[in-house]
C-alpha positions in Angstrom: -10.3 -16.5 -25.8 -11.5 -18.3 -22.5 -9.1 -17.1 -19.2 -6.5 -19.5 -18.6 -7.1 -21.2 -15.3 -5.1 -18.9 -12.4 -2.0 -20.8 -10.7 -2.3 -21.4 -7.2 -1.1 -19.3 -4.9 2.6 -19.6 -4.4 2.9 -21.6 -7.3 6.0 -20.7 -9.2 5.5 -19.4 -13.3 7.8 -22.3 -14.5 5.6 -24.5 -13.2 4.2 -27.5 -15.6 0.6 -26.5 -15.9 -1.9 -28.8 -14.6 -5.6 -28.9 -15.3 -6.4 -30.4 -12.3 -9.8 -29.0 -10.8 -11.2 -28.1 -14.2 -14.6 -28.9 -15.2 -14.4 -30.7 -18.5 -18.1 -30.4 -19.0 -18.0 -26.1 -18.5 -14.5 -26.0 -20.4 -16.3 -27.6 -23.5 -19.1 -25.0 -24.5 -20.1 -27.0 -28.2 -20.9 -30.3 -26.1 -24.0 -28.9 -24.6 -24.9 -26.8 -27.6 -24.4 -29.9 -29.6 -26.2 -31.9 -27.1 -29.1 -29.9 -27.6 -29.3 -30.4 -31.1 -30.1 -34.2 -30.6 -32.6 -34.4 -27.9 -35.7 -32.5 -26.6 -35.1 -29.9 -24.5 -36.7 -31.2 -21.4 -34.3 -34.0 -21.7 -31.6 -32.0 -21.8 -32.6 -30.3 -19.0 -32.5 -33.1 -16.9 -29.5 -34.8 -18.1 -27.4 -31.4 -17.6 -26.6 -31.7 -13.9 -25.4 -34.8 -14.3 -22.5 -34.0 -16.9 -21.8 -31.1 -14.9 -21.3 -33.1 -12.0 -19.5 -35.7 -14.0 -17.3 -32.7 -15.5 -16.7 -31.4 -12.5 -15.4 -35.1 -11.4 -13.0 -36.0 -14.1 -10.8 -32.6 -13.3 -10.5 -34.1 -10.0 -11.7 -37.6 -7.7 -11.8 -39.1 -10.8 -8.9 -38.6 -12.8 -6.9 -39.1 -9.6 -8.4 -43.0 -9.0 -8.0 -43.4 -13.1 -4.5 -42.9 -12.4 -3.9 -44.7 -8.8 -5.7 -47.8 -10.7 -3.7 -47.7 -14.0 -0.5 -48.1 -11.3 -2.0 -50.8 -9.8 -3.3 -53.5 -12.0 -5.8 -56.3 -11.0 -4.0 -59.3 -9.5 -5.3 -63.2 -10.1 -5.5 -65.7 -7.3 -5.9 -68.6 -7.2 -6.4 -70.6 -3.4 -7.2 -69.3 -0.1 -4.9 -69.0 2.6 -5.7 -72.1 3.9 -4.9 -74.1 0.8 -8.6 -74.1 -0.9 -8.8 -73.6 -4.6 -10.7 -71.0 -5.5 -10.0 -67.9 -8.3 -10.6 -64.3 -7.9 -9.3 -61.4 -9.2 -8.5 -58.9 -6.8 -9.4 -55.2 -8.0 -7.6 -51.7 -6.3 -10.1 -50.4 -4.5 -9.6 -46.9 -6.4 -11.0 -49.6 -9.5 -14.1 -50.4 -7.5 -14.8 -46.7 -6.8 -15.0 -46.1 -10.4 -17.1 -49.1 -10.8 -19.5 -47.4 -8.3 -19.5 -43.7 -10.5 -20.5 -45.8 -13.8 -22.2 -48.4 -13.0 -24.4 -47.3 -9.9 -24.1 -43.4 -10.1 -24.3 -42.8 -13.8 -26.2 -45.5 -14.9 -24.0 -46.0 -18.0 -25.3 -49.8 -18.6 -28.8 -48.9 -17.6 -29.5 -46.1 -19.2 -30.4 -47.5 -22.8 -32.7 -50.3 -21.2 -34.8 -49.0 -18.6 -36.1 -46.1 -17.2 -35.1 -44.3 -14.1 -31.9 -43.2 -14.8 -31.3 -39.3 -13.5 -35.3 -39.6 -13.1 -35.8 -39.8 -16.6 -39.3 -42.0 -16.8 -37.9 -44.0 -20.3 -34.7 -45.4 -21.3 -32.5 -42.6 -22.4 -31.4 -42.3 -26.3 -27.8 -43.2 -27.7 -27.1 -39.7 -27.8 -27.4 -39.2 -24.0 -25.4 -42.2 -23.1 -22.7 -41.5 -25.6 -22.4 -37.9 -24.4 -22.1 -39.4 -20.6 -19.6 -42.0 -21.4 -17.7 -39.6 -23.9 -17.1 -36.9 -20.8 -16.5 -40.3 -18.7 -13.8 -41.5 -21.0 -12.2 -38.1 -20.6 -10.5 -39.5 -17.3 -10.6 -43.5 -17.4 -10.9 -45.6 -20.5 -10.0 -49.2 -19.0 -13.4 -49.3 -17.1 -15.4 -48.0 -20.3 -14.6 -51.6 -22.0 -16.8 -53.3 -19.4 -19.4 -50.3 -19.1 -19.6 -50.9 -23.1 -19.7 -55.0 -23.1 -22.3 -54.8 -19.9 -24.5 -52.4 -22.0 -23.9 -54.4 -25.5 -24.8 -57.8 -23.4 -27.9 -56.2 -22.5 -28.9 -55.0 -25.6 -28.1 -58.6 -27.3 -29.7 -60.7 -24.9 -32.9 -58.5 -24.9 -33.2 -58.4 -28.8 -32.6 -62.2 -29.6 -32.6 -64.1 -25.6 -35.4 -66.6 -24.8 -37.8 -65.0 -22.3 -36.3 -67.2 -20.1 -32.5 -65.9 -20.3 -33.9 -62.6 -20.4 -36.1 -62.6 -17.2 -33.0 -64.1 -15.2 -30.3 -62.2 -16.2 -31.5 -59.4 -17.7 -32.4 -57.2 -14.5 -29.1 -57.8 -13.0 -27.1 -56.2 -16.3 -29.3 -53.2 -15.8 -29.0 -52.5 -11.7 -27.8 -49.7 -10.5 -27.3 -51.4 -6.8 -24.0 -52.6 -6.9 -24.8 -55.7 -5.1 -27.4 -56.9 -7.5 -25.3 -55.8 -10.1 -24.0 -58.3 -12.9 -21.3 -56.9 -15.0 -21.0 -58.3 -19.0 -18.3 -59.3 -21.6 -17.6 -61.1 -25.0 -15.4 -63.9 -25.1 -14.9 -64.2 -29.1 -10.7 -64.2 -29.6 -8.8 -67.5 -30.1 -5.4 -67.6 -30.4 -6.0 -69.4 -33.9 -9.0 -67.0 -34.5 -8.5 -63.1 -33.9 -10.2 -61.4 -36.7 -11.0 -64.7 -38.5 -13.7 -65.6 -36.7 -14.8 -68.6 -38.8 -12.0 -70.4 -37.5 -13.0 -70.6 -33.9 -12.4 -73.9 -32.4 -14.5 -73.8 -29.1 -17.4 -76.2 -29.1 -20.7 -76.4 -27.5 -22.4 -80.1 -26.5 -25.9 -79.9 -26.1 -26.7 -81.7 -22.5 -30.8 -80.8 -22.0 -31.7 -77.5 -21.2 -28.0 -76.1 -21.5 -24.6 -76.8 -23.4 -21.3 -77.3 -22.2 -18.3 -75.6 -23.7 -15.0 -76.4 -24.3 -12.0 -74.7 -25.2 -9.5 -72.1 -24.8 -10.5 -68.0 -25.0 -7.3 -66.2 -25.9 -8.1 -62.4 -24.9 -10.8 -62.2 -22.9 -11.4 -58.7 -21.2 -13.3 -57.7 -18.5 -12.4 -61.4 -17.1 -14.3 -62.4 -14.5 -17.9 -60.7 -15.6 -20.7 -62.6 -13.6 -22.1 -62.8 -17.5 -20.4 -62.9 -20.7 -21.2 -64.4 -24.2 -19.3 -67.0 -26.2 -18.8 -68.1 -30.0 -18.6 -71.6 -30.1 -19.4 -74.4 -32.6 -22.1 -76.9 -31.7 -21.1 -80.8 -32.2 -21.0 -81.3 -36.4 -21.8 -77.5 -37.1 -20.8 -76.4 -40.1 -17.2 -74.7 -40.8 -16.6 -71.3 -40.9 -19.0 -68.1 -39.4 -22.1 -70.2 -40.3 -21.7 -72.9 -38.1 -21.3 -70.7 -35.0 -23.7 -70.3 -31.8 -23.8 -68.0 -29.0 -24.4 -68.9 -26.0 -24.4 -67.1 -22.7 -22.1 -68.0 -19.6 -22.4 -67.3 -16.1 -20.0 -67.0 -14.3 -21.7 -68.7 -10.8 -24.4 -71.6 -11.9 -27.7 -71.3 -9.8 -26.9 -73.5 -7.2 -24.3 -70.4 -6.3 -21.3 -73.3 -7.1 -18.0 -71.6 -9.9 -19.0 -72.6 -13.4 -16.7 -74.8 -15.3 -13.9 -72.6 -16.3 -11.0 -71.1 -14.7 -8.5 -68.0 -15.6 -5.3 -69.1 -17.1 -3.4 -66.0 -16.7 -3.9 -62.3 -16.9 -2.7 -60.3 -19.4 -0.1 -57.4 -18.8 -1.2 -54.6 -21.5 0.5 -52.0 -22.6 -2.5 -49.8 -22.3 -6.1 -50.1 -20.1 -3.9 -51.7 -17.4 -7.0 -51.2 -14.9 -9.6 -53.6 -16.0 -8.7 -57.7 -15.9 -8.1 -59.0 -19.5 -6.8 -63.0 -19.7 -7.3 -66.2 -21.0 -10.2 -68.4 -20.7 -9.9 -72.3 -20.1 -13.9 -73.4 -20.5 -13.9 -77.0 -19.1 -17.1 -78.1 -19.9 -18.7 -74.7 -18.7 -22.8 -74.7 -18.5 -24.4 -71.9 -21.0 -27.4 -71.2 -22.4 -28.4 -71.1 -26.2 -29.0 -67.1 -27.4 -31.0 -67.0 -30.4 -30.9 -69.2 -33.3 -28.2 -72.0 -33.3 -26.9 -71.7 -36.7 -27.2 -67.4 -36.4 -24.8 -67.3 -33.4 -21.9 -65.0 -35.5 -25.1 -62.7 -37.4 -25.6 -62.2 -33.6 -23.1 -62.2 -32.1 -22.2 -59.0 -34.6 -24.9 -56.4 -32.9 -22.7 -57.0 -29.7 -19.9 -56.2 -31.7 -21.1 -53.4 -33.7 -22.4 -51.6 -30.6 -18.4 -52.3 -29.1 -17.5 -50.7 -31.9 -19.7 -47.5 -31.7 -18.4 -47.4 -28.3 -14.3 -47.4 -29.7 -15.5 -44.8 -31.7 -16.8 -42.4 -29.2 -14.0 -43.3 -26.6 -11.3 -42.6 -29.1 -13.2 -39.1 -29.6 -13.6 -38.4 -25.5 -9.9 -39.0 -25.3 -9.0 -36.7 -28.4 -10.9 -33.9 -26.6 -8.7 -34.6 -23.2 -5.8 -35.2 -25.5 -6.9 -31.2 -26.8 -7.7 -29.6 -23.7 -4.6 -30.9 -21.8 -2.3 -29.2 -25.0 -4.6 -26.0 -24.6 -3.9 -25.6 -21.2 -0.6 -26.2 -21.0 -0.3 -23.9 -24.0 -1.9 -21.2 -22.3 0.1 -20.6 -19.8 3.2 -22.2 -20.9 5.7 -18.8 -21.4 8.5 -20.1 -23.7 10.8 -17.4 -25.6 8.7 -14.5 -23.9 5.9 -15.9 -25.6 2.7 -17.8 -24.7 3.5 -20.9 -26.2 -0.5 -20.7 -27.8 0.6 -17.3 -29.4 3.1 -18.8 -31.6 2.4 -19.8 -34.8 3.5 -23.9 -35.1 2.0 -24.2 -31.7 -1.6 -22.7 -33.1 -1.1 -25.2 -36.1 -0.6 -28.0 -33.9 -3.4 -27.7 -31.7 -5.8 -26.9 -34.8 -4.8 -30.5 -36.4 -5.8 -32.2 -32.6 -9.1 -30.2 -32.1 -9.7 -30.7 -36.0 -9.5 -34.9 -35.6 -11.2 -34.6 -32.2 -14.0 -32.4 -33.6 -14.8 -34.8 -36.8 -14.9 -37.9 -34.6 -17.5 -35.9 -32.0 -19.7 -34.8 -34.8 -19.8 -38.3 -36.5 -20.5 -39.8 -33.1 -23.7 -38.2 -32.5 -24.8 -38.4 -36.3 -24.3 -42.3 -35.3 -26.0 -41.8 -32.4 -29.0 -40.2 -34.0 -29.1 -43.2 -36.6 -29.3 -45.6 -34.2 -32.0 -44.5 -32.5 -33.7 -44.4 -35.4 -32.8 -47.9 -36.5 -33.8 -49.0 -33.5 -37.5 -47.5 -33.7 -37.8 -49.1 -37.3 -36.1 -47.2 -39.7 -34.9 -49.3 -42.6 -32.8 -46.3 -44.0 -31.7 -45.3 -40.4 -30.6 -49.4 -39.8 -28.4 -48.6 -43.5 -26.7 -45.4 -42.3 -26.0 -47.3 -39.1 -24.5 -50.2 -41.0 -21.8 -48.0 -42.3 -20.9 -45.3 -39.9 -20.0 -48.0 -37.2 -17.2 -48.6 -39.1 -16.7 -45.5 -40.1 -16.3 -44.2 -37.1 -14.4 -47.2 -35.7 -11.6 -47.1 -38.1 -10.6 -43.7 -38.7 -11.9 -42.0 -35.2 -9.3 -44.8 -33.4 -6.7 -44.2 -35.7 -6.6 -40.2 -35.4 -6.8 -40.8 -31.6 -3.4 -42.6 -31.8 -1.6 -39.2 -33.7 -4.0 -36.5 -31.6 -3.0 -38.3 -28.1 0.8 -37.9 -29.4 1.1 -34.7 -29.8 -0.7 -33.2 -27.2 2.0 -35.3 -25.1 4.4 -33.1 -26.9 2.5 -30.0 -26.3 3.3 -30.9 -22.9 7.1 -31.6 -23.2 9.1 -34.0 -21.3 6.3 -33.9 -18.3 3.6 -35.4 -20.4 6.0 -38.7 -21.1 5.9 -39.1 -17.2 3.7 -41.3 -16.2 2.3 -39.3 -12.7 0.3 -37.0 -15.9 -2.6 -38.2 -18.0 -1.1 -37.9 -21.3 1.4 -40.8 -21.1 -1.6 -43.2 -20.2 -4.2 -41.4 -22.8 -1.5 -42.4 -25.6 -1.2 -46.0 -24.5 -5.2 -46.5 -24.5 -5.6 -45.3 -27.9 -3.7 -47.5 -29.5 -5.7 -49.9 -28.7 -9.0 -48.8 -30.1 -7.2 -49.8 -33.5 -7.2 -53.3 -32.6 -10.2 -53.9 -30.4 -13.8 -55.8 -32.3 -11.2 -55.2 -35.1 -8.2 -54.2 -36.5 -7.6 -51.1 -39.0 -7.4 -53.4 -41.8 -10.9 -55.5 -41.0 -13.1 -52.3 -39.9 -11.9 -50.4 -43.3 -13.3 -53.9 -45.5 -16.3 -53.9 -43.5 -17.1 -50.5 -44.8 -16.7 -52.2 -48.2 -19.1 -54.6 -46.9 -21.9 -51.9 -46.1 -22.0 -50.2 -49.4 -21.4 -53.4 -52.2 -24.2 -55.8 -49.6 -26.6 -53.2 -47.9 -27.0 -50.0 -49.8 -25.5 -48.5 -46.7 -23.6 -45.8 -48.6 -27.0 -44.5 -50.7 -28.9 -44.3 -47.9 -26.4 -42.4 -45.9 -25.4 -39.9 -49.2 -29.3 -39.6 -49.0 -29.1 -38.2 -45.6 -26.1 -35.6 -46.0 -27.9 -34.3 -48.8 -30.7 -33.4 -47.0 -28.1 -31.8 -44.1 -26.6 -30.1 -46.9 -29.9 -28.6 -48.1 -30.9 -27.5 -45.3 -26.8 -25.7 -44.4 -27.1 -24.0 -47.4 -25.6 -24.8 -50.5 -21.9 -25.6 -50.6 -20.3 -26.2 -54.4 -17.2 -27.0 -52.6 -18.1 -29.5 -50.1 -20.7 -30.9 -52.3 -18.2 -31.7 -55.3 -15.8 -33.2 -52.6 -19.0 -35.6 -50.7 -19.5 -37.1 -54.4 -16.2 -37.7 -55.0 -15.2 -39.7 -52.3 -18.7 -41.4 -52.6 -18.0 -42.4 -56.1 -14.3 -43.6 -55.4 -15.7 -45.9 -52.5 -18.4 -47.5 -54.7 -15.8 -48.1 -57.2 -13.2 -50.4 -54.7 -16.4 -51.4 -53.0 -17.9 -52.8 -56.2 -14.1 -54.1 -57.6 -13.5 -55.6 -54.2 -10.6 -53.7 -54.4 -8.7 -54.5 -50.8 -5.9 -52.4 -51.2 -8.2 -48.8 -51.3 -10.3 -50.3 -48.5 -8.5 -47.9 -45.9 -8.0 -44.8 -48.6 -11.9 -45.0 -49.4 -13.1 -45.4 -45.8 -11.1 -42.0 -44.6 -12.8 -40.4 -47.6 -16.1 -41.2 -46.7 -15.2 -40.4 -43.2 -14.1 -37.0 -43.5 -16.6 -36.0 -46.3 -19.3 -37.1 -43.6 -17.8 -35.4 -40.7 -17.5 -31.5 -42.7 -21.1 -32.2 -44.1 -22.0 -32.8 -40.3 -20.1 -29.8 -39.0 -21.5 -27.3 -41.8 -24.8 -28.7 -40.8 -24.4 -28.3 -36.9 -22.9 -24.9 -37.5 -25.8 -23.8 -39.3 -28.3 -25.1 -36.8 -26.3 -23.2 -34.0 -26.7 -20.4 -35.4 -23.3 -19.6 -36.9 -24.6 -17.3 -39.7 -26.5 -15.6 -37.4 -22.5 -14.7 -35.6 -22.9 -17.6 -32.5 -19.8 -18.4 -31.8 -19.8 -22.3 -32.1 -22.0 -22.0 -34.7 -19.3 -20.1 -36.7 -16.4 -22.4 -35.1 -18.2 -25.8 -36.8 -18.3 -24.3 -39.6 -14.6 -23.8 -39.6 -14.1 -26.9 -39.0 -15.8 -28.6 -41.7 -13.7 -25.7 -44.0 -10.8 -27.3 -42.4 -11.5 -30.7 -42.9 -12.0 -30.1 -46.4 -8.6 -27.9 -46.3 -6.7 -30.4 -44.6 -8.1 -34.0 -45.8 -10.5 -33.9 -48.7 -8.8 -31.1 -51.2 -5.7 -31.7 -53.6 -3.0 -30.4 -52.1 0.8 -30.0 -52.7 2.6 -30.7 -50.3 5.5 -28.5 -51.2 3.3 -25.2 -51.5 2.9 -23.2 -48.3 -0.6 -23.8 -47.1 -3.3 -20.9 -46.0 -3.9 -19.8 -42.8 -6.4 -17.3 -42.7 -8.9 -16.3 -39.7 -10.3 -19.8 -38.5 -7.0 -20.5 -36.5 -7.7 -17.5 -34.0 -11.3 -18.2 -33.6 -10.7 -21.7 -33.3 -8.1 -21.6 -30.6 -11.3 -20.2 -28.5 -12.7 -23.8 -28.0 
């Protein structure tokens, strides 16, 4: 088991433990050796000093400005002192430094679109950003939403933009200077028109070159990007999703005057209290056509597929804080005469927080791996895509809600204070449950990938091939068809009500193919360590989530609790 980290000197042995000055990136050993399994060795050696660096960061400077920010919310104004009109937001400047270690040191918007980012001559893969922002989200989740829009904006704009759009606006998304840099978001949500997009009531005038909006934006986050898009339904479209266009909206026209819109109000969250979310008026705002006019939604949904990948891997990055905070404080916690990570309900309870933390990492870089894939040409890779997004989104988000919980309680009263990370880490993931989604929509969209796109053959395809090449597991295997075979049935029966039931089938199935398979490639028959602790886990999934169970029986133990406590 790894050393607990000594007290300071002086400090007292009742002390609440506090992981402050650990380095999340060393005090994670299966991230690297997971990392390697996705990208080229050279890669990985360049890209390692950086999540060092980064690991090293969210132990200290940067967990300390997540937490002065979170206290102290962005505030609206609206006039000068002198009694001109004019709206800004004004940011903590603990915000703004956090700003500077994403945006400008990290490179997290940049990364996917250009080269040059830690040196690296090409744009880096999914798997390289998602492992940076995952160790990122470890200390501040609020700034990640923009990170993720600015990144998704970029990628939206370059696949379906005019040259035009993308030549103006597209070097700006991608800057790493912070004065050149141009910051993105998605104003979709009406008050009338949450999840059901169709009804959005916005609508776009076509005046020359550009269209003028109008209409009220209910949730907008990440408030006053310099660039954000917008559904909105062109004079006489048609009703429903069909009838929609995006169109993107600066936030200073090119003569350097406001645009047409101003900031209502912002909103006070429960959660992410550090980045700007409000409401939108657009007063006849100038934007710009993206795409097709009648394919604005079809669109509009890579933005919001790639927002949701990014829910999936934050809820994951704060499952693994949520973990390594209840570790700590377990191991060194003395309760009863006892390490509190000696005792047996302790052991149990960490296992269930590591296990749900663990499935949501491994799916995340099988999604990661997909979409690189997809994104090179891959017609089965765009399929496997199609349905781990949701996937990933649904039932990664929702374990984040339980995991975050009770690593709070590992902590006792302390962790319900707010001066400790676990308070805020269990108000943020709540809301990964309702963000580009709620519970209830991602689950039917799963529904939607397998009955319209094949999505579940091609991905079955693809975990029989991991399976193959794991070694042959009777078990696991029987399990995989099973909860294939239930989720083509509700998919194909439209059957609502098992939407959620199949999806977390399919979820977990994936994740303990994935974890037999990563095992194996580490080497855990050959006695690595995290080799043989993957594996574990993907016998604990299938203990704890796939196989019949009564719940009255006592339920087996055995040796993967010791060697998983080790992680």
């Amino acid at each position: 088991m790894n050393a607990p980290h000594p007290l300071p000197h002086g400090t007292p042995a009742s002390a609440v433990p506090d992981s402050r000055g650990t380095n999340f990136y060393r005090n994670d050993p299966a991230l690297p050796a997971l990392l390697k399994l996705y990208v080229s060795p050279e890669m990985f050696a360049c890209v390692e000093p950086h999540l060092d660096r980064l690991g090293g960061l969210i132990g200290t400077r940067l967990d300390a400005l997540a937490g002065t920010a979170d206290r102290n919310p962005p505030k609206l104004h609206y006039r000068e002192r002198n009694g001109v009109e004019r709206q800004w937001i004004e940011k903590h400047p603990a915000y703004e430094e956090m700003e500077r270690i994403a945006f400008a040191d990290h490179g997290l918007a940049a990364m996917s679109h250009r080269g040059g980012v830690f040196g690296w001559p090409t744009a880096l893969p999914p798997a390289v950003k998602y492992a940076v922002s995952y160790l990122f989200v470890q200390a501040e989740f609020g700034l990640c939403c923009p990170v993720s829009m600015s990144d998704a904006l970029a990628r939206t704009l370059g696949k379906f933009g005019s040259p035009e759009l993308v030549a103006r606006y597209l070097p700006g998304l991608t800057s790493q200077d912070m004065d050149l840099h141009a910051q993105g978001a998605m104003f979709m949500t009406e008050q009338g028109a949450g999840s059901d997009v169709g009804s959005t009531e916005t609508v776009a005038r076509q005046e020359g070159d550009h269209w003028r909006l109008t209409g009220d934006k209910w949730f907008c986050s990440n408030t006053d990007a310099e660039l954000a898009l917008v559904l909105a339904r062109p004079e006489n479209g048609a009703p429903g999703t069909k009838g929609l266009g995006l169109y993107l909206l600066p936030r200073t026209l090119t003569d350097g005057t406001p645009n047409h819109y101003r900031i209502i109000r912002l909103k006070d969250k429960m959660g992410t209290r550090s980045m700007a979310s409000g409401e939108i008026r657009l007063e006849g705002a100038i934007a710009y056509l993206v795409g097709e006019e009648a394919r604005g939604f079809v669109q509009m949904a890579d933005m919001i597929n790639m927002s949701r990948l990014s829910n999936g891997m934050r809820a994951a990055g704060m499952m693994r804080r949520a973990y390594a905070e209840a570790r700590h404080v377990a191991s060194q916690r003395i309760a009863f005469g006892r390490r509190v990570i000696d005792m047996p309900l302790a052991q149990r309870q960490l296992m269930k927080i590591l296990l749900a933390a663990e499935a949501a990492r491994s799916v995340m870089f099988a999604a990661a791996r997909a979409l690189e894939a997809a994104d090179a040409g891959d017609a089965a890779a765009r399929k496997r895509i199609r349905i781990l997004t949701p996937l990933l989104k649904f039932r990664a988000c929702r374990d984040a809600r339980r995991a975050t919980g009770d690593a709070m309680e590992m902590r006792g009263g302390a962790g319900y204070i707010e001066e400790w990370p676990d308070a805020r880490l269990v108000r943020d993931a709540h809301l990964g449950s309702i963000w580009e989604g709620t519970s209830n929509i991602v689950a039917q969209d799963v529904l939607r990938a397998i009955k319209r796109e094949d999505a579940l053959d091609a991905l079955a395809q693809e975990l029989d091939a991991l399976e193959r090449e794991s070694g042959p597991n009777e078990d696991l295997f029987r399990a995989r068809q099973r909860a294939q075979a239930f989720a083509h049935g509700v998919a194909a029966a439209g059957d609502a009500v098992h939407a959620r039931q199949a999806a977390s089938g399919l979820y977990y199935s994936t994740a303990a193919t994935l974890l037999a398979w990563e095992g194996h490639r580490i080497g855990g028959s050959a006695g690595n360590k995290i080799g043989r602790q993957r594996m574990a886990l993907s016998r604990l999934v299938m203990r704890h989530k796939l196989d019949e169970r009564d719940p009255l029986a006592p339920s087996a133990a055995g040796e993967d609790a010791a060697l998983l406590l080790d992680l």
